[in-house]
C-alpha positions in Angstrom: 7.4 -3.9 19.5 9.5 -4.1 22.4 12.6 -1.6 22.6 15.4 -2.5 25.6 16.9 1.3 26.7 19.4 1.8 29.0 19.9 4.6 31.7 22.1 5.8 29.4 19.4 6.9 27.0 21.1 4.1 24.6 19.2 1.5 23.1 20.4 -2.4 22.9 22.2 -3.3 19.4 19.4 -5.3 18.6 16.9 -2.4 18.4 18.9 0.4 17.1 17.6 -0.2 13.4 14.1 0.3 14.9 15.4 3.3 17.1 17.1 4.8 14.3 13.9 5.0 11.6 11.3 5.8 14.9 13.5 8.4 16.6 16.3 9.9 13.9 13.6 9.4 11.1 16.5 8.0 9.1 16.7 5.1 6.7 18.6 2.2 8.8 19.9 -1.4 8.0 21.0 -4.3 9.7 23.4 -6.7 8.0 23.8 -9.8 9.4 27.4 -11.5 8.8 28.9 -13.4 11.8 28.6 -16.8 12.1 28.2 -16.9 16.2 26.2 -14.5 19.0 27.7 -11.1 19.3 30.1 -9.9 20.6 32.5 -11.4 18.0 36.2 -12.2 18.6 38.4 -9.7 17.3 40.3 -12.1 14.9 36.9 -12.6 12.7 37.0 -8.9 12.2 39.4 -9.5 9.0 37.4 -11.8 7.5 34.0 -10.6 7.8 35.6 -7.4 6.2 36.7 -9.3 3.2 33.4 -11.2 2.6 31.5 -8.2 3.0 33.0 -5.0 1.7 30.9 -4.6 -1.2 27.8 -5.1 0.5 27.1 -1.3 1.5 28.1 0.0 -2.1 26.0 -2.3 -3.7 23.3 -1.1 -2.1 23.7 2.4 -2.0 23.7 1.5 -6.3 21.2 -0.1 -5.8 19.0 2.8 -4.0 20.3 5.3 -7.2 17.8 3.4 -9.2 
């Protein structure tokens, strides 16, 4: 697997899931919602919001099991 860091020590938005689990040892998800390439336009910000706001408490039900 190839990770993209920066001089920064930050990784590229496309790896921090992977980052997260390998380095933090944390459970990490990515949740794809936009409909074009990053970075989106702030007036989609709304709407993705509405569409989606149930999506992390569903899952954290989910993970109660």
């Amino acid at each position: 697997m190839t990770r993209s860091y920066h001089a920064t020590g930050s990784v590229d938005g496309a790896g921090y899931k992977d980052w997260a689990i390998d380095t933090l040892e944390i459970p990490s998800l990515t949740i794809e919602v936009g409909c074009q390439e990053a970075a989106l336009a702030e007036r989609e910000i709304y709407s993705i919001f509405v569409r989606n706001y149930r999506v992390l408490p569903a899952i954290a039900r989910w993970l109660q099991r």
